[in-house]
DOVO-807547 format. One record per residue (C-alpha): x, y, z; residue in one letter. Coordinates in steps of 0.2 Angstrom, whole numbers. Each point is the difference from the previous one (the first is absolute). Layout:
residues N
- px:py:pz:code
- X:Y:Z:A
...
//
This chain:
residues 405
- px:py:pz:code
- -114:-50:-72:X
- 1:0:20:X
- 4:14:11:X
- 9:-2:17:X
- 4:14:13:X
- 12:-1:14:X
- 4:12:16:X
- 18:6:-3:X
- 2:1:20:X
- 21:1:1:X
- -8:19:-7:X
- -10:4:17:X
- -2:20:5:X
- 0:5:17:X
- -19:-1:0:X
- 1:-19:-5:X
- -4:3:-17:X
- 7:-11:-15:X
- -2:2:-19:X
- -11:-12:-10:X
- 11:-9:-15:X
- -8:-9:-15:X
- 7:-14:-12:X
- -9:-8:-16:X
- -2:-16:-8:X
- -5:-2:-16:X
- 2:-19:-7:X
- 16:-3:5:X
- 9:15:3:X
- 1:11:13:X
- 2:18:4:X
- 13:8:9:X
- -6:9:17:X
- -7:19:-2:X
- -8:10:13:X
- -19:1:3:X
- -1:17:6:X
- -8:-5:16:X
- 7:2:17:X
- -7:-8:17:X
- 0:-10:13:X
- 0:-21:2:X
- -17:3:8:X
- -6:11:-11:X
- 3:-12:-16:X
- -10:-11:8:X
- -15:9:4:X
- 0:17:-9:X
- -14:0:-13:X
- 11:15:-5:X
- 14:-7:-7:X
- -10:-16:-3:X
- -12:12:-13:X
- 20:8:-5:X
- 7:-18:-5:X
- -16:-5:-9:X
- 1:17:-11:X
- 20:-3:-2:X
- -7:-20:-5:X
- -14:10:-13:X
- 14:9:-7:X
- 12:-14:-3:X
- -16:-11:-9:X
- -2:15:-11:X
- 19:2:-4:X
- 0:-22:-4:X
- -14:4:-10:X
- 5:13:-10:X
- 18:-8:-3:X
- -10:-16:-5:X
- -10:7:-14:X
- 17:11:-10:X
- 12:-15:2:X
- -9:-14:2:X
- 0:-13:18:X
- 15:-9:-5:X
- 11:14:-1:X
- -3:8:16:X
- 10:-1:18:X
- -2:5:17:X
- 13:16:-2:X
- -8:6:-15:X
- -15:2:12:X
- 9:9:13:X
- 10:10:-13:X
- -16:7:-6:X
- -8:1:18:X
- 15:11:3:X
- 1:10:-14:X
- -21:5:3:X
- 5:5:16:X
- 13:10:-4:X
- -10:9:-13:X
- -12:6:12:X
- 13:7:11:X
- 6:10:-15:X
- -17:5:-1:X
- -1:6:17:X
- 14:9:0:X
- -2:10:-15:X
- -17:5:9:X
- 8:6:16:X
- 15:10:-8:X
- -11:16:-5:X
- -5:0:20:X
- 17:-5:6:X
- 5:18:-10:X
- -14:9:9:X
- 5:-8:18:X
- 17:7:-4:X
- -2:17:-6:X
- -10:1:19:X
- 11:-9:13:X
- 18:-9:-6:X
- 3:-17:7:X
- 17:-3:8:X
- 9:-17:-1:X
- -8:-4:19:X
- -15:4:-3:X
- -1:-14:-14:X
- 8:-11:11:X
- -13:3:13:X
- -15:1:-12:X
- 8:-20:-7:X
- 1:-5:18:X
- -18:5:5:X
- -9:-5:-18:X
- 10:-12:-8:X
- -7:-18:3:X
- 19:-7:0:X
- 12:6:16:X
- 15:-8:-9:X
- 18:2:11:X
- 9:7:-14:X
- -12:17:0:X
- 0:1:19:X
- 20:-3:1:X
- 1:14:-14:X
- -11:12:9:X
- 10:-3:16:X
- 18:3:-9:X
- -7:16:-8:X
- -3:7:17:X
- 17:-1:6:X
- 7:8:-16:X
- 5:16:8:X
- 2:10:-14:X
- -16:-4:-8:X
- -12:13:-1:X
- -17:-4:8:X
- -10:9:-12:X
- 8:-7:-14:X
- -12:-7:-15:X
- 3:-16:-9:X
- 10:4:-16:X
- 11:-9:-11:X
- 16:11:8:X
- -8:-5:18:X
- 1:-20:-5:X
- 16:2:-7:X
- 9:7:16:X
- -7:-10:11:X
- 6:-16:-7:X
- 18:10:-2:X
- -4:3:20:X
- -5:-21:2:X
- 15:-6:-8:X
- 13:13:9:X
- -9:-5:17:X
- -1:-21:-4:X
- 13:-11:0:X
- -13:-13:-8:X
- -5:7:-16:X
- -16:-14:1:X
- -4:10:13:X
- -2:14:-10:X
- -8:-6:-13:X
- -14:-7:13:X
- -1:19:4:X
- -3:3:-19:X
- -13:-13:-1:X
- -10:9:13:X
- 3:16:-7:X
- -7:-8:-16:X
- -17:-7:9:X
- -3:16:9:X
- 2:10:-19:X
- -12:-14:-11:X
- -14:3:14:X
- 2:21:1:X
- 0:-3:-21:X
- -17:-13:2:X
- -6:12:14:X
- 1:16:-7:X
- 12:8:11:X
- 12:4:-13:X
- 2:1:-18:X
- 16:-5:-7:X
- 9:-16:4:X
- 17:8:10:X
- 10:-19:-1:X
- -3:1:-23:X
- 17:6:-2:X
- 9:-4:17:X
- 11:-14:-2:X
- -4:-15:10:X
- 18:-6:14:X
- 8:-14:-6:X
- 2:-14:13:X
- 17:-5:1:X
- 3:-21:-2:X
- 8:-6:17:X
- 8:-17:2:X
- -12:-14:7:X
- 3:-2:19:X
- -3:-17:9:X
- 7:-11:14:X
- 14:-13:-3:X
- -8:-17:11:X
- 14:2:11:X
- -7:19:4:X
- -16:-6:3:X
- 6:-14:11:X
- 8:12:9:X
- -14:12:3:X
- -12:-16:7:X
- 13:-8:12:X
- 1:19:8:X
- -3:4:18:X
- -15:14:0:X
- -19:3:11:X
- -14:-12:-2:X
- -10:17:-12:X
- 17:0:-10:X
- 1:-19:-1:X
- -17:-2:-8:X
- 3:13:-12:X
- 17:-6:-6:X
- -7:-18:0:X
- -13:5:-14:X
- 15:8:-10:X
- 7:-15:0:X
- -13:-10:-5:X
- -3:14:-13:X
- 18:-5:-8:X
- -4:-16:1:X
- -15:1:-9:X
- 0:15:-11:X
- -18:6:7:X
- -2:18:3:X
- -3:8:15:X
- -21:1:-1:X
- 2:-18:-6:X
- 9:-5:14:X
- -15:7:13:X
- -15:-10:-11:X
- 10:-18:-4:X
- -8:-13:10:X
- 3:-18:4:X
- -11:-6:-13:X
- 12:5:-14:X
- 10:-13:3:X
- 0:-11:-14:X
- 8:-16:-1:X
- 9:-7:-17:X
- 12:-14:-3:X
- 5:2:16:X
- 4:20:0:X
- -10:11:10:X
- -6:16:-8:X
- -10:18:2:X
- -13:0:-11:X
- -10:15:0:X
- -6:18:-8:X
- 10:15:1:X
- -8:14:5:X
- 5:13:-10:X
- -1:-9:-18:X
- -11:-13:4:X
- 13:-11:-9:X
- 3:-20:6:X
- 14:-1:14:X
- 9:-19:-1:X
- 14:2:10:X
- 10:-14:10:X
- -2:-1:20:X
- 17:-4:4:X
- 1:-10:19:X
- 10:16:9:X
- -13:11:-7:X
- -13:-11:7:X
- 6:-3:16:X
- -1:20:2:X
- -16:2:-7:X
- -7:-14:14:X
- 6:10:16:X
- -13:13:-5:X
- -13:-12:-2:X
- 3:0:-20:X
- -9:18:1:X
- 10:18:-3:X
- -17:10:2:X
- 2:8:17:X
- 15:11:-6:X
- -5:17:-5:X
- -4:1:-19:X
- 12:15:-2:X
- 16:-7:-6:X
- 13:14:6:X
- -3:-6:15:X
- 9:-16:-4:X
- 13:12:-11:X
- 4:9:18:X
- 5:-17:8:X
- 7:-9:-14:X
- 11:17:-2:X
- 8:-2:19:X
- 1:-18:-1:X
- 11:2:-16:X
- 11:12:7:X
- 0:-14:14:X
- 7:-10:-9:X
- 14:10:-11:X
- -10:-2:-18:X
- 3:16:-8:X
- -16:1:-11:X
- -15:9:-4:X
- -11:-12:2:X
- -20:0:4:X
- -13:-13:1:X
- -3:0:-19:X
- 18:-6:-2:X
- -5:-15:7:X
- -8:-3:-16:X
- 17:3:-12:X
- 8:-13:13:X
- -12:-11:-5:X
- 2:3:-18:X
- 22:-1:2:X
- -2:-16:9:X
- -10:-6:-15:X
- 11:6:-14:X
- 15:0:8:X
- 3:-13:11:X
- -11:-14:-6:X
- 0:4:-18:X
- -18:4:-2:X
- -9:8:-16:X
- -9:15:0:X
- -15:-11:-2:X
- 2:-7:18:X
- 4:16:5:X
- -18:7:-7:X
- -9:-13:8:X
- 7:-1:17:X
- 0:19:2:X
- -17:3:-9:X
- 3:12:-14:X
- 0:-5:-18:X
- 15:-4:-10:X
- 3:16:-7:X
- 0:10:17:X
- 12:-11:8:X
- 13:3:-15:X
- -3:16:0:X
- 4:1:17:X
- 12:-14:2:X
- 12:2:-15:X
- 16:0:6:X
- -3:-14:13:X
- -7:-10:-17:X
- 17:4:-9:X
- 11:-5:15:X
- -9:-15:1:X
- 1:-3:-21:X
- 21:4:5:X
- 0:-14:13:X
- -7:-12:-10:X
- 9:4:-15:X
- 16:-1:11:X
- -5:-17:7:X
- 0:-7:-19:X
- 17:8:-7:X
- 8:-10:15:X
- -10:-16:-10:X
- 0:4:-17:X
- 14:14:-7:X
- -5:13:-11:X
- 0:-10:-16:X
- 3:14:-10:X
- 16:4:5:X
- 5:-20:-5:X
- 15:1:-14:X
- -9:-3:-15:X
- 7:-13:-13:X
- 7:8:-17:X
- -13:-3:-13:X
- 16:1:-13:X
- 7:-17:11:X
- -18:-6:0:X
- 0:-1:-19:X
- 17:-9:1:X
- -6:-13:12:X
- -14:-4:-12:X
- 11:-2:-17:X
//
């Protein structure tokens, strides 16, 4: 069995800080991703005999875990998830374990000083390891809730109004639900920490997020947003859109690219690379325009700011420029790619998975209709070749038996 650790760093805090992942291999399967439980810097991964001593005792544990597996089923029958499943599961158990310990004092904390709802979002903010942008987007909407009281305690009645509130106040019901998520985070720790002792969200329903139609850009649309008249700090950012579309690669993947992923291969040019958020293989197609803009830069989109509504705040004037009534952000560039790969050039959801980086299951989920429209194009190209042969007038089988006397 080998253990490999990697720095999530598309997870970074404002102090630099990014969580430690872990995979396994055992023979020759391999583990989904989990969490370490470990947060810090590039630096600090490198030198810390900290969290060097902290991945040697996660290492220990693992071994033990291998071990124990080996000897009640036997080395043949065991994978890589089956040791993180129960890596998991005996880290969950001693949370349980902790928090059965802390509910007696959180009743003792209680009975001498109630907690409201922002002090728990302060205590998550100032102990919690994780400053995740769900919580701090949470605790920033709860403040301009003018009818909320501020010395209102977390409740089950408390949860439940203010996701009434959320979804009243947001259009985007996602938006809500990334409110809830928040709400949920800060909960768990007050539950692990002490602070309360009943879990407000157990019967609180959770918002349902509405399905919306996929968005993109037409090539026509795109064209028309490259050949537009805008400022050289525009132009830069509207040319990595472009590229994006032409490409599939997200916004982060667009800043780290460099020349040497250029591939050559019977006489196509390609990106090959890693995506940085799932670490899956990128193979898409480099097509000549998209080169051409990638080389005015140099072949290098690092110097624009790694914060992509930047680029939403153009690209949102340059399509009103340009009369394309859509909601489009940079991501979108991504569902272009995967319309143009469907739809237009009557690709399969394989290429779409590897050109875009996810794996085959993601992109149908995601790309569903643009898979059936593509199925309907296909299937229309072939009626106009071959009819439907089952609405061919079949021959009498009564005249058949004549024919044969």
């Amino acid at each position: 069995m080998t253990i490999h650790f990697w720095h999530r760093l598309n997870q970074t805090n404002k102090n630099g800080e990014s969580p430690i992942w872990v995979y396994i291999r055992v023979g020759d399967t391999k583990s989904g991703d989990f969490a370490a439980g470990l947060i810090c810097t590039q630096e600090a991964l490198a030198t810390s005999p900290i969290i060097a001593g902290q991945k040697a005792l996660i290492e220990q544990t693992l071994h033990q875990i291998y071990t124990y597996l080996c000897m009640a089923h036997g080395v043949r029958g065991i994978t890589a998830n089956d040791v993180k499943n129960e890596y998991i599961k005996r880290k969950k158990g001693k949370k349980t374990v902790i928090r059965e310990v802390k509910t007696i004092e959180s009743k003792q904390i209680n009975q001498v000083q109630e907690l409201t709802i922002f002090d728990l979002f302060e205590k998550y903010r100032l102990e919690s390891e994780f400053g995740y942008n769900s919580v701090k987007y949470a605790e920033k909407s709860l403040k301009k809730v003018s009818n909320l009281n501020p010395t209102l305690s977390i409740s089950a009645n408390t949860c439940t109004e203010l996701l009434k509130v959320w979804l009243r106040s947001i259009t985007k019901t996602s938006t809500a639900l990334n409110y809830y998520t928040g709400l949920k985070s800060v909960i768990r720790f007050s539950l692990e920490e002490g602070y309360v002792a009943k879990n407000a969200l157990k019967r609180v329903a959770k918002p349902v997020v509405e399905k919306l139609p996929i968005t993109y850009l037409t090539p026509e649309e795109v064209m028309a947003i490259h050949n537009g008249t805008y400022n050289k700090a525009e132009k830069k950012y509207l040319d990595m859109f472009v590229f994006a579309c032409l490409t599939g690669l997200t916004y982060n993947d667009n800043r780290t690219v460099k020349q040497q992923n250029i591939k050559e291969f019977n006489g196509r040019r390609y990106i090959v690379m890693k995506r940085g958020k799932t670490n899956q293989n990128i193979f898409t197609e480099l097509l000549p325009l998209a080169e051409s803009i990638w080389a005015k830069y140099n072949y290098d989109f690092s110097g624009l700011t790694k914060y992509p509504q930047v680029a939403d705040q153009v690209l949102k004037k340059a399509l009103m420029q340009t009369g394309i009534n859509k909601h489009i952000t940079f991501h979108k560039a991504r569902h272009t790619k995967a319309y143009e790969l469907l739809n237009i050039r009557g690709g399969s959801m394989q290429v779409v998975a590897a050109a875009l980086g996810n794996n085959e299951t993601t992109s149908r989920k995601h790309y569903a209709e643009f898979d059936l429209a593509a199925l309907d194009k296909q299937l229309q190209l072939m009626d106009k070749l071959s009819p439907d042969i089952y609405e061919k007038p079949q021959k009498n089988t009564s005249q058949m038996d004549t024919d044969i006397l």
